[in-house]
C-alpha positions, 0 to 999 in steps of 0.5 A: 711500300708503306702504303701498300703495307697500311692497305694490306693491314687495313684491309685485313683488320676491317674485312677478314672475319675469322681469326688468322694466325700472326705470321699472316698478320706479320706481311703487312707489317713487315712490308710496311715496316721495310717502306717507312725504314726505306722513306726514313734513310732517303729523307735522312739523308737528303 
């Protein structure tokens, strides 16, 4: 999930040419927010 929400942001950043409104920019993130929180507890815990 991290990776996928780094690609999404990344592929937003270099190759979306108009502007967009921030609750579209809020899905990469948050997905990748929700995938580092997932890898952080799993790693925390073992």
């Amino acid at each position: 999930m991290a990776l996928a929400g780094a690609a999404g942001f990344l592929w937003m950043f270099f190759f979306v040419v108009e502007p967009v409104k921030i609750m579209i920019w809020m899905a990469p993130i948050g997905v990748m927010a929700t995938g580092i929180a997932i890898l952080y507890d799993d790693l925390r815990k073992s």
